[in-house]
PyMOL Python script that loads the backbone (N, CA, C, O; Angstrom):
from pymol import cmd

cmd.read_pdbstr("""\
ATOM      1  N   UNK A   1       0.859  -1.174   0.000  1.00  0.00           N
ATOM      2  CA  UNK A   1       0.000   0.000   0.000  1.00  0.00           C
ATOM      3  C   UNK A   1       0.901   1.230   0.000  1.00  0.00           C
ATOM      4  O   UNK A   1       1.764   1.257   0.877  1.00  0.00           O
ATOM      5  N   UNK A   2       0.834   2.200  -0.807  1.00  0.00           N
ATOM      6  CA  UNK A   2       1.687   3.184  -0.902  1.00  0.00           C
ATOM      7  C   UNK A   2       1.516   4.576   0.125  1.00  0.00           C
ATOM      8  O   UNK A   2       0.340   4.650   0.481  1.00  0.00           O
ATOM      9  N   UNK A   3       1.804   4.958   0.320  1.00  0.00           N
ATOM     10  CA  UNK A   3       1.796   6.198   1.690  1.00  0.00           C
ATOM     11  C   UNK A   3       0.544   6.881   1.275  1.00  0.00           C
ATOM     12  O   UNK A   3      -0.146   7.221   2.236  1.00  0.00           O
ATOM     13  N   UNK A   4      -0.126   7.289  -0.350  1.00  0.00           N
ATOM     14  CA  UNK A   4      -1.166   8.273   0.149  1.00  0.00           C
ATOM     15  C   UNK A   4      -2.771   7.196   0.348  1.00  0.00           C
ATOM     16  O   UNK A   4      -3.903   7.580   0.642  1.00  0.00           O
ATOM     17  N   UNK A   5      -2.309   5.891   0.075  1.00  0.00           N
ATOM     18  CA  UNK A   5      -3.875   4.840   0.263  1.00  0.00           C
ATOM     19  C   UNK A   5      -3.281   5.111   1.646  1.00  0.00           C
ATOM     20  O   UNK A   5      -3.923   5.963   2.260  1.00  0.00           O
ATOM     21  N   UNK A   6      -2.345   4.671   2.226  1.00  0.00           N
ATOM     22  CA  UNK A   6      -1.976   4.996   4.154  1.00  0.00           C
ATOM     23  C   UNK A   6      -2.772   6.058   4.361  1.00  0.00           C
ATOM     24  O   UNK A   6      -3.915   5.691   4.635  1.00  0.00           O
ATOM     25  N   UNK A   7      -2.654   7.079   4.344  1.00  0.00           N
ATOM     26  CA  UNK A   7      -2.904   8.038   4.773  1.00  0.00           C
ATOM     27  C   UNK A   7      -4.245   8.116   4.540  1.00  0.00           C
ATOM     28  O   UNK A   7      -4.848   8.251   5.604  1.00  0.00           O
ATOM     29  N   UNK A   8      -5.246   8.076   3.208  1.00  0.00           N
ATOM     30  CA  UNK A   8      -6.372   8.151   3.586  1.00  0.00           C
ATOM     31  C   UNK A   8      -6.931   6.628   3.742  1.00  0.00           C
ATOM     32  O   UNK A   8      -7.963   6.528   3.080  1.00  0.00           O
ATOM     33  N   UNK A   9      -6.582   5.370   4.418  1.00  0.00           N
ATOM     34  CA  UNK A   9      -6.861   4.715   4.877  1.00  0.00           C
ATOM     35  C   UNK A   9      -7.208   5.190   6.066  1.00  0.00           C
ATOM     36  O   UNK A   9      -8.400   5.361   6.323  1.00  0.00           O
ATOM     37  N   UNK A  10      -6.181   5.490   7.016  1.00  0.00           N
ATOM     38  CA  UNK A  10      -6.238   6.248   8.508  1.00  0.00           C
ATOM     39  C   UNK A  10      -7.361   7.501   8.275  1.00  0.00           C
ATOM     40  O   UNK A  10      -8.291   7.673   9.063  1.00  0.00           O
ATOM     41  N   UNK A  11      -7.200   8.117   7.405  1.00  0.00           N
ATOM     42  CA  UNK A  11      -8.433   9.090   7.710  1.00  0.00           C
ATOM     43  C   UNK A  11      -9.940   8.820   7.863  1.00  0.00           C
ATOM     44  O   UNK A  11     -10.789   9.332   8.593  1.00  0.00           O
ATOM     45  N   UNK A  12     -10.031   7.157   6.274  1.00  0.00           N
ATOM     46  CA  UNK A  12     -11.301   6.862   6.828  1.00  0.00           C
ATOM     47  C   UNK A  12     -11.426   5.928   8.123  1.00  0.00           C
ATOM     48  O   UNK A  12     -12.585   5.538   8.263  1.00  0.00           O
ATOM     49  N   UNK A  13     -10.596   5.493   9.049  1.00  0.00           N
ATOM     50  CA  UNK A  13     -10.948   5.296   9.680  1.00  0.00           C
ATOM     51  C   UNK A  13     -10.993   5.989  11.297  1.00  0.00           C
ATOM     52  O   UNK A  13     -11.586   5.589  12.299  1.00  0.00           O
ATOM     53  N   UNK A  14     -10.380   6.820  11.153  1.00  0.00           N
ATOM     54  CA  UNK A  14     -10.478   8.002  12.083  1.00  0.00           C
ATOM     55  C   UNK A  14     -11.967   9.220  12.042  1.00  0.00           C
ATOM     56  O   UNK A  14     -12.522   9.840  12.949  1.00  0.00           O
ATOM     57  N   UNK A  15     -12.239   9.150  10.410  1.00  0.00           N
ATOM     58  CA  UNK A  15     -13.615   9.841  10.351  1.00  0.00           C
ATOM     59  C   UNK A  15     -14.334   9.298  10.481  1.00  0.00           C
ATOM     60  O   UNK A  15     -15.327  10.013  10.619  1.00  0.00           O
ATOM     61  N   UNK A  16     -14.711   7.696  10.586  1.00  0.00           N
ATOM     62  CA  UNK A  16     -15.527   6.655  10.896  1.00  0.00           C
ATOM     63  C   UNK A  16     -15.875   6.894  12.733  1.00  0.00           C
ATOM     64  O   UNK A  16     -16.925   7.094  13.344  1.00  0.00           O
ATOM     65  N   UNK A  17     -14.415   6.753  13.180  1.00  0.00           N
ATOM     66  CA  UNK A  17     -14.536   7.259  14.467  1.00  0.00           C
ATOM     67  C   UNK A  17     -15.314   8.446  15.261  1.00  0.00           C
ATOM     68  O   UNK A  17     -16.148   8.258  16.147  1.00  0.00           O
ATOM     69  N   UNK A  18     -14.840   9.808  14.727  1.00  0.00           N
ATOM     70  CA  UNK A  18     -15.100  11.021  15.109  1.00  0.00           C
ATOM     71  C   UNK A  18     -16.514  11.109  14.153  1.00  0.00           C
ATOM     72  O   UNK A  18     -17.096  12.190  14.243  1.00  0.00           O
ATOM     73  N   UNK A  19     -17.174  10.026  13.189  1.00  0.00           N
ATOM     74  CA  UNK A  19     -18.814  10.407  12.726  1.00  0.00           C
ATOM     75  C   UNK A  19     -19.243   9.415  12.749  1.00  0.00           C
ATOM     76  O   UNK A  19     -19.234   8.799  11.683  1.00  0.00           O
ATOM     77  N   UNK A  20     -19.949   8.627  14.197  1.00  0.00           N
ATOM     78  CA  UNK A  20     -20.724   7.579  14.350  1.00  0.00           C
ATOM     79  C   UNK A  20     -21.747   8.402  14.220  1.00  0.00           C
ATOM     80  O   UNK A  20     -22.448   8.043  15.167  1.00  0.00           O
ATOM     81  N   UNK A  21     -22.602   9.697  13.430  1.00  0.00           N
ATOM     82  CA  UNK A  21     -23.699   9.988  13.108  1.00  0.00           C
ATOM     83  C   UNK A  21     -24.224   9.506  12.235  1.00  0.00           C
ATOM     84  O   UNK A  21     -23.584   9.586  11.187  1.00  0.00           O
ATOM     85  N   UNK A  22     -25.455   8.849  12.154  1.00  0.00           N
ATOM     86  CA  UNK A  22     -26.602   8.533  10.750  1.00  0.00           C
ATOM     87  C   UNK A  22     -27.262   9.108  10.376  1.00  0.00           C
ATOM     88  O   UNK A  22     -28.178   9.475  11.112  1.00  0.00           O
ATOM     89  N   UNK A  23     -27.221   9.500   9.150  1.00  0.00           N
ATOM     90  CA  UNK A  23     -28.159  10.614   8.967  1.00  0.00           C
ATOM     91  C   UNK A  23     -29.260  10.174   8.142  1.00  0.00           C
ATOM     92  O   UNK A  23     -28.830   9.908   7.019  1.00  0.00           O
ATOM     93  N   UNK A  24     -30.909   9.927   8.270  1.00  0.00           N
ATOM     94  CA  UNK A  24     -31.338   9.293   7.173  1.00  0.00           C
ATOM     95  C   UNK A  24     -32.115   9.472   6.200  1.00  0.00           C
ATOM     96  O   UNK A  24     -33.190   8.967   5.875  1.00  0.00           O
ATOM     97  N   UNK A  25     -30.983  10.809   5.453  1.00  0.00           N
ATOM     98  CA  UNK A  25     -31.537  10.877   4.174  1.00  0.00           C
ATOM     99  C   UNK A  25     -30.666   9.902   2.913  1.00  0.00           C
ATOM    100  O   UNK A  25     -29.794   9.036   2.983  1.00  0.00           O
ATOM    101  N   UNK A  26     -31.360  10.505   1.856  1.00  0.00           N
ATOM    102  CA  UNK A  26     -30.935   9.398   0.653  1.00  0.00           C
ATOM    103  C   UNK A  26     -29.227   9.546   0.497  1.00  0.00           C
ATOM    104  O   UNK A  26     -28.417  10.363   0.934  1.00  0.00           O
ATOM    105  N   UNK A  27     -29.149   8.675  -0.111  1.00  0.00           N
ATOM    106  CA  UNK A  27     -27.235   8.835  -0.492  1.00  0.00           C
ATOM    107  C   UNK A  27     -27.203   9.811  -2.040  1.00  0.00           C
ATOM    108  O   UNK A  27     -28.025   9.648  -2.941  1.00  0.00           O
ATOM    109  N   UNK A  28     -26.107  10.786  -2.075  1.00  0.00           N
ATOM    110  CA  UNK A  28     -25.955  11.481  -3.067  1.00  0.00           C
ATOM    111  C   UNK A  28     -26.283  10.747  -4.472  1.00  0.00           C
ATOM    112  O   UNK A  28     -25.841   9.598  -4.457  1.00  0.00           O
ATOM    113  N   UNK A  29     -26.686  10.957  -5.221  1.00  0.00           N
ATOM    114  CA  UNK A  29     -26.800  10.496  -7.038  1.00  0.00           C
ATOM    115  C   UNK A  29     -24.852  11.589  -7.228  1.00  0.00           C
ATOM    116  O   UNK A  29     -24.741  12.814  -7.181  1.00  0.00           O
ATOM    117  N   UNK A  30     -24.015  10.853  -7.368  1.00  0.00           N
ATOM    118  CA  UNK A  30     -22.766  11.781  -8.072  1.00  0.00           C
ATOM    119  C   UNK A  30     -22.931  11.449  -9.792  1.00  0.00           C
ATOM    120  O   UNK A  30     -22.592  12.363 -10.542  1.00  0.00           O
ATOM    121  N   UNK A  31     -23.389  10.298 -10.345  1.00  0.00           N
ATOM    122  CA  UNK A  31     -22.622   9.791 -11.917  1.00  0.00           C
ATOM    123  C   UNK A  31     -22.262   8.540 -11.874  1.00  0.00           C
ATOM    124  O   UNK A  31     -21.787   7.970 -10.892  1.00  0.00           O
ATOM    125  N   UNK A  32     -22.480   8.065 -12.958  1.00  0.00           N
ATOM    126  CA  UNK A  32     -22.134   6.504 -12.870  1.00  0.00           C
ATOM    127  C   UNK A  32     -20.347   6.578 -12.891  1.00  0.00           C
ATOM    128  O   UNK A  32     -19.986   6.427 -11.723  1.00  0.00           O
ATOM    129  N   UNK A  33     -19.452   6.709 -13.566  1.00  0.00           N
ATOM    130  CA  UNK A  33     -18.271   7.558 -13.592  1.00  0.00           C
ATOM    131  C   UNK A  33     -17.752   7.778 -11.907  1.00  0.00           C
ATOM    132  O   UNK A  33     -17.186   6.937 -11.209  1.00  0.00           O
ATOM    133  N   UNK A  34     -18.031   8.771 -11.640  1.00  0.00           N
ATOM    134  CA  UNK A  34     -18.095   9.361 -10.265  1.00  0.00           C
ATOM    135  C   UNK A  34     -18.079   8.009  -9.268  1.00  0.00           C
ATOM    136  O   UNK A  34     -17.005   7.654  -8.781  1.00  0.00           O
ATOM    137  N   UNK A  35     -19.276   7.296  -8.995  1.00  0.00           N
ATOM    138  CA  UNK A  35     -19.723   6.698  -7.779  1.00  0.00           C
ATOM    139  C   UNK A  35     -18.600   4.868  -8.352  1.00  0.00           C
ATOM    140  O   UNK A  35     -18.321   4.086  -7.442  1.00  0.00           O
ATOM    141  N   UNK A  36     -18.214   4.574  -9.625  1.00  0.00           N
ATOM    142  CA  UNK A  36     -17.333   3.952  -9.850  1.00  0.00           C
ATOM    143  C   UNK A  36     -15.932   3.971  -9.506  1.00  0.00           C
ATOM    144  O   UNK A  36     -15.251   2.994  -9.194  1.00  0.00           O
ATOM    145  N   UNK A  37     -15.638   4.942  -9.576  1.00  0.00           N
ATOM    146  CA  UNK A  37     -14.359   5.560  -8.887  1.00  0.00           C
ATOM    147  C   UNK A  37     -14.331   5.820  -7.397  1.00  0.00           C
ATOM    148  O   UNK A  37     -13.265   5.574  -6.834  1.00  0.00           O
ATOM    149  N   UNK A  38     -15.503   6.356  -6.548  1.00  0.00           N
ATOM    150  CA  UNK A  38     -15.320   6.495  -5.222  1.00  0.00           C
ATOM    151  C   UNK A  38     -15.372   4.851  -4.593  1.00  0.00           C
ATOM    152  O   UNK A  38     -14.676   4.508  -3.637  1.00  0.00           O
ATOM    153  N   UNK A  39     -16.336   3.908  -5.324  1.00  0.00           N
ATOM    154  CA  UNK A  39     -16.402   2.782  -4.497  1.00  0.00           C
ATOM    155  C   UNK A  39     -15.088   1.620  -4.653  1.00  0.00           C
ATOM    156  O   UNK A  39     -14.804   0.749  -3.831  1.00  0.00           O
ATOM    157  N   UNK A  40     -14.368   1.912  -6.019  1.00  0.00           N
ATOM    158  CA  UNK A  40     -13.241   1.197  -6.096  1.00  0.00           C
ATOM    159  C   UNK A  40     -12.006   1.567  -5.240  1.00  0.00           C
ATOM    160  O   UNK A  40     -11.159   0.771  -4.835  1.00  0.00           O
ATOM    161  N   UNK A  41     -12.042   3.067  -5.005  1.00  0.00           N
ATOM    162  CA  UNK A  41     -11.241   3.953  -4.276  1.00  0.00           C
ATOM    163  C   UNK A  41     -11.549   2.829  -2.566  1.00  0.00           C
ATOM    164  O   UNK A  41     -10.597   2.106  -2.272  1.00  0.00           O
ATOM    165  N   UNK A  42     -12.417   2.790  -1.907  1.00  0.00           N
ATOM    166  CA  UNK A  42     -13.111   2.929  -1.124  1.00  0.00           C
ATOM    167  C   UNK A  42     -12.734   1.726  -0.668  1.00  0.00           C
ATOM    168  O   UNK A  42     -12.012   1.568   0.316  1.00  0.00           O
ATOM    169  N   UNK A  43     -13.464   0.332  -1.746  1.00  0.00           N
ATOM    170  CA  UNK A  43     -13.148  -1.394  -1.564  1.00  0.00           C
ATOM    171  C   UNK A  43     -11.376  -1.327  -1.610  1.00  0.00           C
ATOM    172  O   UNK A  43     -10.915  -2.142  -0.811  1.00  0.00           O
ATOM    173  N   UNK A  44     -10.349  -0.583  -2.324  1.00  0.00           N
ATOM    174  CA  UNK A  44      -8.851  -0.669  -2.448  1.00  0.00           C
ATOM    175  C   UNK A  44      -8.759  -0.524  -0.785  1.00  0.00           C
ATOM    176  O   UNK A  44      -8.312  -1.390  -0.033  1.00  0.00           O
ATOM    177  N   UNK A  45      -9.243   0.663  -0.427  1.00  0.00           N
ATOM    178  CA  UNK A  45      -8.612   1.077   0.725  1.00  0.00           C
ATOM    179  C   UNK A  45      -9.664   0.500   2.426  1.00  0.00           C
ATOM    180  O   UNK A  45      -9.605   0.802   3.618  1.00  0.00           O
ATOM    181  N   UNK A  46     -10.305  -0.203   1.785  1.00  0.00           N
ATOM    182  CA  UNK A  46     -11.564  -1.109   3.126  1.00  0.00           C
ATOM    183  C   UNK A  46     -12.373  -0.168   3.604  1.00  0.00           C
ATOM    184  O   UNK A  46     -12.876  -0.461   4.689  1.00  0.00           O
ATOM    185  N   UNK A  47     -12.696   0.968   3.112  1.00  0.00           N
ATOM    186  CA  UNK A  47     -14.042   1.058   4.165  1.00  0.00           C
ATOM    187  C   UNK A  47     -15.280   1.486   3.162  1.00  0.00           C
ATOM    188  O   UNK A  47     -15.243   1.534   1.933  1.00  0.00           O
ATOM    189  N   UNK A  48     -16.083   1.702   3.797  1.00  0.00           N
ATOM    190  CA  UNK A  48     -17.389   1.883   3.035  1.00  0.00           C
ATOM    191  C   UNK A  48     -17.106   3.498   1.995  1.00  0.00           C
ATOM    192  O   UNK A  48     -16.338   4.457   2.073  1.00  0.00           O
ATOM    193  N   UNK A  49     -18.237   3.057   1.056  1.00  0.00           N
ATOM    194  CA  UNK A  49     -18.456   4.326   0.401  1.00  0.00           C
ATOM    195  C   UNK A  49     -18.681   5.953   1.155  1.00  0.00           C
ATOM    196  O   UNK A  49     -18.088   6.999   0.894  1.00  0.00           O
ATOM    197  N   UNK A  50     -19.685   5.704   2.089  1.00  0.00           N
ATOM    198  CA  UNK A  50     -19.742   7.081   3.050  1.00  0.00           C
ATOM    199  C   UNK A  50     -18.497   7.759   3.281  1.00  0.00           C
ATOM    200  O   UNK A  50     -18.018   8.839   2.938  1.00  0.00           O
ATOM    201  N   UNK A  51     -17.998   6.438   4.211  1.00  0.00           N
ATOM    202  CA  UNK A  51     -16.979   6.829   5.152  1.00  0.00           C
ATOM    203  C   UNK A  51     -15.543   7.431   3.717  1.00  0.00           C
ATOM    204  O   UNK A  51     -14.600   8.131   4.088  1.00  0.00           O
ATOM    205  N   UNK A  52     -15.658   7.066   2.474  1.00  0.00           N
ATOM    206  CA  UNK A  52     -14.513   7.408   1.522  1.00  0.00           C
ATOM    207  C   UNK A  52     -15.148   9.074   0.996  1.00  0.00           C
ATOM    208  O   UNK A  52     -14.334   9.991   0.888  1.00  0.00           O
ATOM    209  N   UNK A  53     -16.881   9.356   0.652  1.00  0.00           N
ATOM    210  CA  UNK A  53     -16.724  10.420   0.465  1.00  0.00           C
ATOM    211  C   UNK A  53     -16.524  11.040   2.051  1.00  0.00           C
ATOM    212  O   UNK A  53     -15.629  11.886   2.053  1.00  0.00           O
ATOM    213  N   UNK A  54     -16.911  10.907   2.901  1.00  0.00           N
ATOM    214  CA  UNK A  54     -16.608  11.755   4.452  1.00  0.00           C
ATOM    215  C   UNK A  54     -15.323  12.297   4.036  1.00  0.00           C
ATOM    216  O   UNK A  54     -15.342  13.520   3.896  1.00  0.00           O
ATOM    217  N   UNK A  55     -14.194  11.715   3.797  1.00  0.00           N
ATOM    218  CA  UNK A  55     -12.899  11.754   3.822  1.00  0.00           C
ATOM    219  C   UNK A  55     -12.347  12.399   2.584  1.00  0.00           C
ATOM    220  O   UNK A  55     -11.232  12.921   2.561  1.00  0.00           O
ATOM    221  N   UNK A  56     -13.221  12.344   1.477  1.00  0.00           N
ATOM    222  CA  UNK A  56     -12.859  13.642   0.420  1.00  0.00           C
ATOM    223  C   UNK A  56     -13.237  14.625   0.456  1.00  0.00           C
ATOM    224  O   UNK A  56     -12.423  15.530   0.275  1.00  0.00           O
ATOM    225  N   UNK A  57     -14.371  14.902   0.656  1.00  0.00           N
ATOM    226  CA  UNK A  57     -15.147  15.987   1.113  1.00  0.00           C
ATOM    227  C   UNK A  57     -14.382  16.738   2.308  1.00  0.00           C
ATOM    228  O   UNK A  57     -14.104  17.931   2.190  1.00  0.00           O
ATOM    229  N   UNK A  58     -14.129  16.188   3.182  1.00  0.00           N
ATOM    230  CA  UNK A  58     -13.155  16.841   4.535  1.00  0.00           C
ATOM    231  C   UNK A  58     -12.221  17.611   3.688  1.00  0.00           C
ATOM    232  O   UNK A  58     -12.129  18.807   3.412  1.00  0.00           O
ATOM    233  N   UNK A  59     -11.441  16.368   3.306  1.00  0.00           N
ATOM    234  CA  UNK A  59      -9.923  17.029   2.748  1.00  0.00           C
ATOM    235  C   UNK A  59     -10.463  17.990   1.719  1.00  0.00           C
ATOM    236  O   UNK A  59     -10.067  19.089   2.108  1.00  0.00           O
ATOM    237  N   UNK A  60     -11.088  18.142   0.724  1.00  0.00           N
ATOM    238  CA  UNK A  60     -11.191  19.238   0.002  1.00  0.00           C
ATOM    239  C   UNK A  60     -11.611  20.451   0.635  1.00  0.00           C
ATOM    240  O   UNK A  60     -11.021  21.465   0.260  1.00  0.00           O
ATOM    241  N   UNK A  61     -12.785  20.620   1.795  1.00  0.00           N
ATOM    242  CA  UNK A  61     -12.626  21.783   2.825  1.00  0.00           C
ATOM    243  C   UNK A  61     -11.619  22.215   3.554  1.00  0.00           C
ATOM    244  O   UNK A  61     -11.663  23.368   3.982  1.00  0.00           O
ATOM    245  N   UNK A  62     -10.372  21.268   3.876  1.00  0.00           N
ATOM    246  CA  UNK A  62      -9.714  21.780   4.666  1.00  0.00           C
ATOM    247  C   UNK A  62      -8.395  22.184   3.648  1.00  0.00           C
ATOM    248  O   UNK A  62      -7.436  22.884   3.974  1.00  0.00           O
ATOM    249  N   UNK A  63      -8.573  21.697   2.651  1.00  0.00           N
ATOM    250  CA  UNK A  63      -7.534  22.102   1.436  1.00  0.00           C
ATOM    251  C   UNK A  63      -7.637  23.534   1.009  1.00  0.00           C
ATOM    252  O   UNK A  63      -6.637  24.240   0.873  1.00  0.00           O
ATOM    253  N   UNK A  64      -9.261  24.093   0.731  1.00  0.00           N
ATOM    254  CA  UNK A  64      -9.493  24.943   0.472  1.00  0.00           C
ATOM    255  C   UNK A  64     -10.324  26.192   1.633  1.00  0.00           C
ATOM    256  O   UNK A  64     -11.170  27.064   1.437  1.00  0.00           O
ATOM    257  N   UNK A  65      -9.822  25.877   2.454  1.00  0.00           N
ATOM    258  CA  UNK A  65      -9.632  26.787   3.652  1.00  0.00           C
ATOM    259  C   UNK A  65     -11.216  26.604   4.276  1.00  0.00           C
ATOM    260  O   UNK A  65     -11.369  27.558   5.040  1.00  0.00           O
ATOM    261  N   UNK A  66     -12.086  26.018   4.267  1.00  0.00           N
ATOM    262  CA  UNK A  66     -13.470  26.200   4.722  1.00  0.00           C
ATOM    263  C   UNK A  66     -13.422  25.411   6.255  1.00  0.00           C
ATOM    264  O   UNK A  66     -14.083  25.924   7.158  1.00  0.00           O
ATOM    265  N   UNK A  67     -12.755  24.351   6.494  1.00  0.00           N
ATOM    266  CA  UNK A  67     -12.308  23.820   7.684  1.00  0.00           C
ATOM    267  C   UNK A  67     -10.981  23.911   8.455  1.00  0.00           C
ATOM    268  O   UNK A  67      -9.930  23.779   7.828  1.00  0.00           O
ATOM    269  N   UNK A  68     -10.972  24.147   9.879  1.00  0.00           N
ATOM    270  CA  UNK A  68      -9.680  24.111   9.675  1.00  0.00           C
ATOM    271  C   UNK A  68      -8.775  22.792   9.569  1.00  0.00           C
ATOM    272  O   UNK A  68      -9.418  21.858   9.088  1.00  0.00           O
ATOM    273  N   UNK A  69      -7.582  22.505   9.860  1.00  0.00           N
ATOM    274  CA  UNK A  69      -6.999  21.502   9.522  1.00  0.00           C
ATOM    275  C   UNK A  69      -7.124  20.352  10.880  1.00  0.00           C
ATOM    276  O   UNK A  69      -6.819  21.026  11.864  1.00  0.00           O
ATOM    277  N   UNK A  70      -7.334  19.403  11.185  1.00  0.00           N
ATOM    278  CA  UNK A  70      -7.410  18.356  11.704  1.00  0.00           C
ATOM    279  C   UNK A  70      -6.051  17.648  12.405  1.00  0.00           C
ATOM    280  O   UNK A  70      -6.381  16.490  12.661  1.00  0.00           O
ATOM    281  N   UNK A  71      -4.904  17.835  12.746  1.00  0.00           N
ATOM    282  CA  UNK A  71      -3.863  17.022  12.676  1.00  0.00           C
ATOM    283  C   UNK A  71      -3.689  16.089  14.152  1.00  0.00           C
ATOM    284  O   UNK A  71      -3.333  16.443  15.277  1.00  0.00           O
ATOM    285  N   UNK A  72      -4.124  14.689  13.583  1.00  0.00           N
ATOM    286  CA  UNK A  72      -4.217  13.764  14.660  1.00  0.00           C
ATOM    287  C   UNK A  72      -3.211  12.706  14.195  1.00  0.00           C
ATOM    288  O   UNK A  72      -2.967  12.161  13.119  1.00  0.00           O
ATOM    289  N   UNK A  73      -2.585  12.617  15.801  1.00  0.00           N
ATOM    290  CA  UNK A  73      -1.472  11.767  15.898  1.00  0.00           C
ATOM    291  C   UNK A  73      -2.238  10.208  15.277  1.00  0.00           C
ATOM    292  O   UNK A  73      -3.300  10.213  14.655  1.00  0.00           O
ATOM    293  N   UNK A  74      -1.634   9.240  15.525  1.00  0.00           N
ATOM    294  CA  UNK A  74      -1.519   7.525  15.050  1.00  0.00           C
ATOM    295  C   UNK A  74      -2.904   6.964  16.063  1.00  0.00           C
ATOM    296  O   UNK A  74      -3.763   6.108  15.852  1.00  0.00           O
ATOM    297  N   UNK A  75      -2.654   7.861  17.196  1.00  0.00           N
ATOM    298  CA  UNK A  75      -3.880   7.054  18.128  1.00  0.00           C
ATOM    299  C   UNK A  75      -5.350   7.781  18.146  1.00  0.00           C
ATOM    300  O   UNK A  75      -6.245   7.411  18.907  1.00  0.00           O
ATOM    301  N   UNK A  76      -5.482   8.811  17.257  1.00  0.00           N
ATOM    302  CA  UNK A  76      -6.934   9.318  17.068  1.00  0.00           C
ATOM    303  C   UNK A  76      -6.956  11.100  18.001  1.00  0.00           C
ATOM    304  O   UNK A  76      -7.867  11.926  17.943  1.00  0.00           O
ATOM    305  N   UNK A  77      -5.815  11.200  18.675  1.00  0.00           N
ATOM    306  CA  UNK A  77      -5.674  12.642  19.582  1.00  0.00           C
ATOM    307  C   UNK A  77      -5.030  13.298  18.764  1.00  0.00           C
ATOM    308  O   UNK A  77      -4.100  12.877  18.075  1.00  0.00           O
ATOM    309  N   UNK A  78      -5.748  15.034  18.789  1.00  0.00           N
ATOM    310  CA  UNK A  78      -5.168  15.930  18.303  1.00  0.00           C
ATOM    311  C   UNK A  78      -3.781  16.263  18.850  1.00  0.00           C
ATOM    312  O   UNK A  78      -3.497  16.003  20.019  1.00  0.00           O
ATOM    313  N   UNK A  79      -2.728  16.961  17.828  1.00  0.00           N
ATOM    314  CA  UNK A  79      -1.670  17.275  19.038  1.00  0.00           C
ATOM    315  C   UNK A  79      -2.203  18.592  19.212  1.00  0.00           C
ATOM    316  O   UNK A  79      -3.380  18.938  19.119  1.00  0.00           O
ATOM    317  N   UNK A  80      -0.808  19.548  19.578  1.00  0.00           N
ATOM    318  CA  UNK A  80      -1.159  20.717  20.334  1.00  0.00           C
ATOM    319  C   UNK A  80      -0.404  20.559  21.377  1.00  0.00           C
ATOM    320  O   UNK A  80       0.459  19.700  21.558  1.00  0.00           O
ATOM    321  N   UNK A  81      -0.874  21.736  22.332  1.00  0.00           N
ATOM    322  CA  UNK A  81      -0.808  21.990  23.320  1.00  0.00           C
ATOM    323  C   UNK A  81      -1.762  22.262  24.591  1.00  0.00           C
ATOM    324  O   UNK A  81      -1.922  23.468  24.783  1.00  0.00           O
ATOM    325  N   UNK A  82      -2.306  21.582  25.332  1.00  0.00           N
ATOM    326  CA  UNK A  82      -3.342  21.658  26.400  1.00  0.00           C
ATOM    327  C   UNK A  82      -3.532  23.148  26.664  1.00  0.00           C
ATOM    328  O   UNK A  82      -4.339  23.527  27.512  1.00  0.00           O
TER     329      UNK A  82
END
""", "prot")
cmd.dss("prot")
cmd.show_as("cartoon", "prot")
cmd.util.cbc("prot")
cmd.orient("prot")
């Protein structure tokens, strides 16, 4: 597995963590195209479809400044400073 499936491996499962919310409306319509690519993305890297867009969707807000940035160590804690 190459460092960036690592990396958003750990994210979906860290956003899996930090969003045990259900929400129950319908699942997005993206494109046949689109929803082919997120679920192969998704089965490569083990977790569900949600939990792979959760984790693009994040990163593209926090890429483009709408969130701020997230940076959690290996065990799920932000660092920082108390």
């Amino acid at each position: 597995m190459g460092v960036f499936a690592a990396v958003v491996r750990r994210r979906c499962v860290q956003a899996a963590t930090r969003m045990r919310i259900s929400f129950p409306s319908p699942a997005p319509t993206l494109g046949d195209d689109i929803e082919e690519a997120v679920r192969s993305v998704a089965q490569e890297l083990g977790c569900s479809r949600e939990e792979m867009l959760r984790v693009i969707v994040r990163e593209w807000l926090e890429q483009n400044a709408y969130l701020p940035v997230l940076d959690l160590n290996d065990e799920g804690e932000a660092g920082g400073n108390p």
